[in-house]
N, C-alpha and C positions, 0 to 999 in steps of 0.2 A: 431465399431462405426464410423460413417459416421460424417468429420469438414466439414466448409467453413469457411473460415477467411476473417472478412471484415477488412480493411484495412492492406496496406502493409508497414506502418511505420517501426520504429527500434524495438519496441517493438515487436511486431512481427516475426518481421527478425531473433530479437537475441536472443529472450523468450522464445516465444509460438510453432513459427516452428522449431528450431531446438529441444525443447524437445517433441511434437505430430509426430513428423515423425521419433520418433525414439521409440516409444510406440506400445507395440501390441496390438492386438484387436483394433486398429485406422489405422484410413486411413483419411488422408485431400486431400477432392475429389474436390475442387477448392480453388481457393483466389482470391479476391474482390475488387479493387482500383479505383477511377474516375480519375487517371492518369496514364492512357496508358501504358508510358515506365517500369512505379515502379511498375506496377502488372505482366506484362510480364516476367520483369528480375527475382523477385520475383519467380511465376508459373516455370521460369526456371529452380533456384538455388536449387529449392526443389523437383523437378522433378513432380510438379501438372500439370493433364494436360489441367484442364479446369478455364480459368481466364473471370471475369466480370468488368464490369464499375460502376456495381450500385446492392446493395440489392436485389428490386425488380425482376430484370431478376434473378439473380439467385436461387433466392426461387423460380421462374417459372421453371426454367430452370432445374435445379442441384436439385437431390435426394441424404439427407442428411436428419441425426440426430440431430447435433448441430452447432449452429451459432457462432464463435465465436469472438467477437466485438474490434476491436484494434484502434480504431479512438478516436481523440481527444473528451474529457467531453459533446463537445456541442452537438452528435450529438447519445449519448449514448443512450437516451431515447426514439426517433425515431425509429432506427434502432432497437432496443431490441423487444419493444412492437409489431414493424411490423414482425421481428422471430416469435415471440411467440404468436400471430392471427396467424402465419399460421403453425402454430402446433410445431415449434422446440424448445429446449431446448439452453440455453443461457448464455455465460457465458462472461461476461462484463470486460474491466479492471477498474481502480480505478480512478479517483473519480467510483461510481456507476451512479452519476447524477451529475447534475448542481444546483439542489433545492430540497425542499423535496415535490413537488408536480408533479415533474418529476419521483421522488423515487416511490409515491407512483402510480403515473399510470403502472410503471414498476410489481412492486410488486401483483396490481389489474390484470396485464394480466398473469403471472404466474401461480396467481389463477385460471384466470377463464379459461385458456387452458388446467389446470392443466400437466403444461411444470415447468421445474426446473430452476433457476436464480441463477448463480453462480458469486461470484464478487471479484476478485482480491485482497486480503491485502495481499501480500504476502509477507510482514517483519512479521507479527507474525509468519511464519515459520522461520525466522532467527534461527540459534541455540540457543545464547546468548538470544531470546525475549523465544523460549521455556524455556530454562532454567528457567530464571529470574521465569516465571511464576509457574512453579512444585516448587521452593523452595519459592514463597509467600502461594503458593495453602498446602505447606505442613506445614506452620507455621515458617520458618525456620527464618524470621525475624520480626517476633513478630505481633502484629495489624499492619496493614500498617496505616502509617499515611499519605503520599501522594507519588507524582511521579515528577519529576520535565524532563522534554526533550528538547533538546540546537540542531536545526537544521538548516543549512545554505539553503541558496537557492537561484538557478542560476536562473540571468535574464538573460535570450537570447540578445547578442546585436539586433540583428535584429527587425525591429520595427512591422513587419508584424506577428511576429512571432504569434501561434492561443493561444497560454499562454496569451498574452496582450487584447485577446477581454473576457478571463474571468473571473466574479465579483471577486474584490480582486487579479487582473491579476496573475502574475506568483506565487505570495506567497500564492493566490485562488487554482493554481494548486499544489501546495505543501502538502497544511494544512492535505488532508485526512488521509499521514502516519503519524502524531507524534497525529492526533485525533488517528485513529484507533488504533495506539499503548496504548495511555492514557487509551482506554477503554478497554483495556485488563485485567485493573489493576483497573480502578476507575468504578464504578457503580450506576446510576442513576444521571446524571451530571444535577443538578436543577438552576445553576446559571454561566454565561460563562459574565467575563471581560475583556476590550480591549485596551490595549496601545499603541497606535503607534508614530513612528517617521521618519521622512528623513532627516537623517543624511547626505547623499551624494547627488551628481550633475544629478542621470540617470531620464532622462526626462518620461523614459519610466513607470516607477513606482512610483505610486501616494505616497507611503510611502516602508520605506526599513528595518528599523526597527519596530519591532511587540512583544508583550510581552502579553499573553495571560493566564489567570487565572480561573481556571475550579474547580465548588465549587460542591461536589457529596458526595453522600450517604455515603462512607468511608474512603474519604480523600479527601483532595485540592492537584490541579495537577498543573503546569506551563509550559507553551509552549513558548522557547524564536527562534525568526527567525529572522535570517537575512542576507540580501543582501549584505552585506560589508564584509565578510570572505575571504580569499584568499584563504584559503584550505578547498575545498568543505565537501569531503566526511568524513573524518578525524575527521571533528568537530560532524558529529552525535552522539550522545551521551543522555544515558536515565541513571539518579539514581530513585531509589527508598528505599525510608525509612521506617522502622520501627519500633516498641519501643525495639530491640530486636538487630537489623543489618540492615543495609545500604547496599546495592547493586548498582556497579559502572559499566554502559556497554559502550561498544563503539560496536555500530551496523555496522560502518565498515570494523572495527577488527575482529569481534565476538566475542570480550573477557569480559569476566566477572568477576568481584572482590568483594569480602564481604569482609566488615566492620564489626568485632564484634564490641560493646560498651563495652566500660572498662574503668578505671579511669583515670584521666591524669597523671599519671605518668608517670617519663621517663622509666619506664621498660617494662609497658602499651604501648606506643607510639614506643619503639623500637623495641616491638613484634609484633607491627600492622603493620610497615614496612616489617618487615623481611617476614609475611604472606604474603603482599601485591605480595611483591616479587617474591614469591614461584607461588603465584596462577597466575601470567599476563604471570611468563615464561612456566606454565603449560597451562594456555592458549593458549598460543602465537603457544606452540607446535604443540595442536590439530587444533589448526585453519590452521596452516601447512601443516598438516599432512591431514585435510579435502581437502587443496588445491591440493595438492599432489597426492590423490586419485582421484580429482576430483568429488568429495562428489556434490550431486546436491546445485543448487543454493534455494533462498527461492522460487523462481519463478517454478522454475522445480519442488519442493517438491508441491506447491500449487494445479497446474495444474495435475499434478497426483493424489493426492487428486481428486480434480475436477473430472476426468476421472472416477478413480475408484467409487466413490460416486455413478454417473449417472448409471455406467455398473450395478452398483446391488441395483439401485433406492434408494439411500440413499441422505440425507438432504446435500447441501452445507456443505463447511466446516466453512464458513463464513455465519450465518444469517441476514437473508433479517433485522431483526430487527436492528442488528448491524450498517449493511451497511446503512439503511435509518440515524441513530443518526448520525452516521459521516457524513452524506450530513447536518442533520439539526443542528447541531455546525457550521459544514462549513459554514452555510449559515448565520448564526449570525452572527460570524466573518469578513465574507466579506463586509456584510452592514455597521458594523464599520468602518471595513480598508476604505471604498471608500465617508462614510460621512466626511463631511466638519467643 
């Protein structure tokens, strides 16, 4: 299977190229960039030997399978649609869109090239988000009653930066993983609330804190964000409750802990410890021991996915339906974040 890669950001750099050029049955037969030095150095490090300035020439140019899209949100829906008229198969990073009438032109040319649209969530392959989800999927913590997700998020100091021209600027670039995660778990999300606040001095961001309430089919969910954290990744963190057991993750741990319910007693309370205990250093291990081995990342697991899916004409592993509800939450959200 024949790539080109548009854009040679970090994502790509550190994602996409180093795990398709290390996949069989693939060859990435160009890369794509409107700046010169970063597609050359790029086309180098990876030993491609054909590099472009722009899309169009090399869908002219470059005989290839799939397009594969690494450029920031704005410029997603463009690019995709013009792949997919001219016959290739496509697979996007996340956000999918900027709107959900961007989503849906995306989705409309899919169809009608009948070309494949693959689109990045690649924290539901986290371990810990698999898990979590076989043990709600298996009953293991009773009806779920909601999901509650605690995400920090970096503003760029630099003002130029292309996070700051999008709705809801850099908390707009964030929001799709802890939606996409919510919906892993909640279903038919029919009512979405918005708090926000600016608590700090960054001129750059219209608001920096955000506290987000998402009313669905089989539980209420919470999405809290914010700008003011000093330890970015650390604080990611998802519970999920049931009438049954509470599940406690840290996505950038990996590690997972259940909560039984039991009474309050101190005997109750000192056996919940003592579990607790057992299952973070039993975590703590595998997450270890994944690192250790160098177990793929959720990226590398996705993308292969991705791959294999296409080679034996099989559905995304992320659907289009999916992907569109995370741009049109997103897009609710954002019009709050940036009214007055």
């Amino acid at each position: 299977m024949r790539i080109g890669i548009v854009g040679c950001g970090s994502v790509a750099n550190e994602e996409h190229l180093p795990t398709l050029v290390k996949m069989e049955d693939v060859e990435v037969v160009a890369v794509c960039d409107e700046v010169e030095d970063t597609v050359i150095k790029t086309a180098e490090r990876f030993g491609i030997d054909n590099h472009f300035s722009d899309l169009t020439s090399m869908l002219e140019k470059q005989d290839m399978d799939v397009v594969d899209i690494c450029v920031p949100p704005q410029n997603h829906a463009a690019l995709a649609v013009e792949a997919m008229n001219a016959g290739y198969h496509v697979i996007v990073e996340k956000p999918m869109a900027v709107t959900t009438e961007e989503a849906d032109k995306m989705i409309d040319a899919s169809k009608r090239n009948n070309v494949k649209l693959s689109v990045i969530h690649n924290l539901l392959f986290n371990p810990l988000i698999m898990e979590a989800k076989s043990l709600v999927e298996s009953g293991a913590v009773g009806d779920l009653l909601g999901v509650d997700i605690k995400w920090p998020v970096h503003a760029p100091p630099n003002k130029s930066h292309w996070t700051y021209t999008l709705p809801g600027k850099t908390i707009g670039e964030t929001l799709s993983h802890p939606i996409y995660l919510m919906l892993a778990f909640l279903h038919n999300v029919n009512e979405v609330r918005v708090f926000k606040r600016k608590l700090r001095g960054n001129d750059l961001m219209p608001v920096d804190e955000v506290k987000i309430i998402l009313n669905a089919e089989n539980g209420i969910g919470t999405i809290s964000l914010s700008a003011n954290l000093p330890v970015l990744k650390a604080a990611r963190t998802i519970d999920i409750i049931g009438t049954e057991a509470a599940l406690h993750g840290s996505i950038y741990t990996a590690t997972l802990i259940k909560h039984k319910f039991n009474n309050d007693s101190s005997i109750s309370m000192a056996m919940d410890n003592i579990s607790s205990s057992f299952q973070l250093l039993k975590e703590t291990a595998s997450a270890s021991l994944r690192a250790l081995r160098k177990f793929p990342s959720s990226h590398q697991i996705i993308i292969h996915r991705i791959i294999n899916n296409l080679l034996n004409n099989k559905e995304p592993p992320v659907s289009l339906e999916e992907a569109r509800e995370t741009i049109r939450i997103t897009e609710i959200i954002c019009k709050e974040i940036e009214s007055q």
